[in-house]
C-alpha positions as CSV (number, residue, x, y, z in Angstrom):
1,X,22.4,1.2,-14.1
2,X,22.2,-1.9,-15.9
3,X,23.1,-4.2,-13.2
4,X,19.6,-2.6,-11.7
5,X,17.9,-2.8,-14.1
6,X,18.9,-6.7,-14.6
7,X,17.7,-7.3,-10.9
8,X,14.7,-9.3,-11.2
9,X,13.1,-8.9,-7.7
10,X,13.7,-5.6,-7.8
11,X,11.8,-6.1,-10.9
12,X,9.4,-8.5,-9.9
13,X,8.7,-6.1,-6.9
14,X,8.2,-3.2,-8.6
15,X,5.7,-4.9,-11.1
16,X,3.6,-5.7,-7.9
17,X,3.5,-2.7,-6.1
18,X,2.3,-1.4,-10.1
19,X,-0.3,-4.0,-10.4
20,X,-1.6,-3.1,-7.0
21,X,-1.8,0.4,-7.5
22,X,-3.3,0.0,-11.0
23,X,-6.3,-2.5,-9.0
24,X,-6.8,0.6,-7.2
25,X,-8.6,2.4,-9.9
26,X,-9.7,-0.8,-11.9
27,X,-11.7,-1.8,-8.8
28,X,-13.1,1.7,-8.1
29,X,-13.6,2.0,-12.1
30,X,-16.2,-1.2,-11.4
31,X,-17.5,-0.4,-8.4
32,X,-18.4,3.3,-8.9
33,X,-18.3,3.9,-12.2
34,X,-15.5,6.5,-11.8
35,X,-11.7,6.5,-13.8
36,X,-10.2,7.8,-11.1
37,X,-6.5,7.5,-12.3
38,X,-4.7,9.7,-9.9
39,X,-5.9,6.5,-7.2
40,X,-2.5,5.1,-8.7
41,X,-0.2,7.7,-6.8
42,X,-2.6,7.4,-3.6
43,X,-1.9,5.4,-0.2
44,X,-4.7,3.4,1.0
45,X,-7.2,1.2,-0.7
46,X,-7.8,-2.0,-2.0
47,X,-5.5,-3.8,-2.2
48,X,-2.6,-2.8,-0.6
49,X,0.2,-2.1,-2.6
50,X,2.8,-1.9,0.6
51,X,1.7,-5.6,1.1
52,X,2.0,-6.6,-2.4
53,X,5.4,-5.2,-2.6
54,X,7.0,-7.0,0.6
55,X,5.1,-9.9,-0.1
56,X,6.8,-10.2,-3.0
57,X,10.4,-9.4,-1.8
58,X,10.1,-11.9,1.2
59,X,8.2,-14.5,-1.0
60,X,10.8,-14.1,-4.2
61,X,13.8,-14.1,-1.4
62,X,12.5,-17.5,-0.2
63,X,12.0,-19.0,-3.6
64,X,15.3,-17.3,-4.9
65,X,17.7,-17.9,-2.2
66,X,16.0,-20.8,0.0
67,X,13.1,-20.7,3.0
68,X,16.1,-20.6,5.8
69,X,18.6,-18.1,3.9
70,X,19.4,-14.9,5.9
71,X,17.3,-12.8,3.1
72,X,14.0,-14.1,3.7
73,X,14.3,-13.8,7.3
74,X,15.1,-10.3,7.1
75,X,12.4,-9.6,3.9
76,X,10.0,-11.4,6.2
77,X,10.7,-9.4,9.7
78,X,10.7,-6.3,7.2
79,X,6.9,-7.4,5.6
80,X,5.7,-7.7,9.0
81,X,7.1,-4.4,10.2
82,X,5.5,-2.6,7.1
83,X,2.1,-4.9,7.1
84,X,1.6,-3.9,10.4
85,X,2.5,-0.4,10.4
86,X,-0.1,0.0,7.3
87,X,-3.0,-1.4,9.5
88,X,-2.0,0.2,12.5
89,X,-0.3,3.5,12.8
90,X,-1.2,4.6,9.4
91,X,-4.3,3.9,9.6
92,X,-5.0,5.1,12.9
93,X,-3.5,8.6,11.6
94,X,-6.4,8.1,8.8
95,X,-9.1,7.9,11.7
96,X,-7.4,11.1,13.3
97,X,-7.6,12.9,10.2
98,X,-11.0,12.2,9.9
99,X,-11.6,13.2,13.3
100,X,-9.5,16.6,13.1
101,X,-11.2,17.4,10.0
102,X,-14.5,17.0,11.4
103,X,-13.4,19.3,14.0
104,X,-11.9,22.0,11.7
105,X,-15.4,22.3,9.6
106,X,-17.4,22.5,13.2
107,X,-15.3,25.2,14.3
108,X,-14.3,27.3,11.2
109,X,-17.1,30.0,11.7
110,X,-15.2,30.6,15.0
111,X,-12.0,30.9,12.9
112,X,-13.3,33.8,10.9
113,X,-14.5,35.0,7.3
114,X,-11.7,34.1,4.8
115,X,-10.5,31.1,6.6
116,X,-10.1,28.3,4.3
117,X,-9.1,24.8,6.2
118,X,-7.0,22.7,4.3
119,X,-8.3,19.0,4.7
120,X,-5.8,16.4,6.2
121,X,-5.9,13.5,4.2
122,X,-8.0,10.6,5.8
123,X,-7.0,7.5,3.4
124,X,-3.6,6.9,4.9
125,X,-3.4,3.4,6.1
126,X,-5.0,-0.1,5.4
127,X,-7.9,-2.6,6.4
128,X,-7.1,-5.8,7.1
129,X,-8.8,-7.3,3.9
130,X,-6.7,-4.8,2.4
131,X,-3.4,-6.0,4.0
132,X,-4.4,-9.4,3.1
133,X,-5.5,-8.8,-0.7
134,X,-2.1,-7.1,-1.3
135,X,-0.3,-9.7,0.6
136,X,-2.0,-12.9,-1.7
137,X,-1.2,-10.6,-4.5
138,X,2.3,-10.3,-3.8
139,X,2.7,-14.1,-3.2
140,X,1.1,-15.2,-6.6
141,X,3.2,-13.0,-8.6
142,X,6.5,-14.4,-6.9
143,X,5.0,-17.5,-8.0
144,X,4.2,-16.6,-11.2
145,X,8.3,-15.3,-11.9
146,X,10.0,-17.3,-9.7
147,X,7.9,-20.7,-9.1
C-alpha cells in the first residue's frame, strides 16, 4: 500500500481528475448561484475530468520517462481513446437519453395511472470545449509537479 501511495502520477493523476470534478460545482456555484456538491460524483460538465486525468498521465509519462519512451505512447493512444469516447459515444448516449425521455413523458398517459418513468440520465458525455478545458487542465498540472 505504500509503494501506491508513493506513486506520484498516480498521485498527480488523481489530484487532476479531483480538481476537475471540484471545477464542476465551483463553476456552476458562479454561474447559477447554486452549491451543487453532488456535481463532484457526476459525468459530464465543464471541464472534463476524463480529459484532465489522461492528460495528465500521458503528459507526466512524457515528462517523467521521455517524449519517445514506450509509456507516453501508450498514455497518449489511451487519452485519445478515452477523449474521443467522452465526445462521442458518451455523449451521443446523452442526446439519446434526452430523446428517449422525451418520448417516455409524451407517452406515459398511454402507459397508465401509477406509472412513474424513471429518467435516463442525459449528462453522460462531453463538448468539445469540455474535452479541451480538461485536457489544458491536465497538462498544466503535469507541469506544475513534474516541469
Amino acid at each position: 500500500m505504500f509503494k501506491l501511495m508513493s506513486n506520484s502520477i498516480l498521485l498527480t493523476v488523481i489530484f487532476s481528475t479531483f480538481t476537475a470534478q471540484a471545477l464542476k460545482s465551483l463553476i456552476i456555484l458562479v454561474t447559477d448561484r447554486k452549491l451543487l456538491l453532488n456535481r463532484m460524483l457526476e459525468t459530464g460538465g465543464m471541464p472534463s475530468s476524463h480529459s484532465a486525468a489522461v492528460a495528465t498521465l500521458a503528459t507526466s509519462m512524457g515528462l517523467v520517462y521521455g517524449w519517445n519512451s514506450p509509456y507516453f505512447t501508450i498514455s497518449t493512444v489511451l487519452a485519445a481513446v478515452v477523449i474521443h469516447d467522452a465526445t462521442g459515444v458518451r455523449r451521443a448516449a446523452g442526446k439519446h437519453a434526452e430523446v428517449l425521455n422525451d418520448i417516455t413523458k409524451q407517452f406515459s398517459a398511454l402507459f397508465g395511472k401509477g406509472f412513474e418513468p424513471q429518467a435516463l440520465k442525459t449528462l453522460l458525455g462531453h463538448t468539445y470545449p469540455q474535452a479541451v478545458a480538461g485536457t489544458a487542465l491536465g497538462i498544466a498540472i503535469s507541469f506544475a509537479v513534474f516541469g
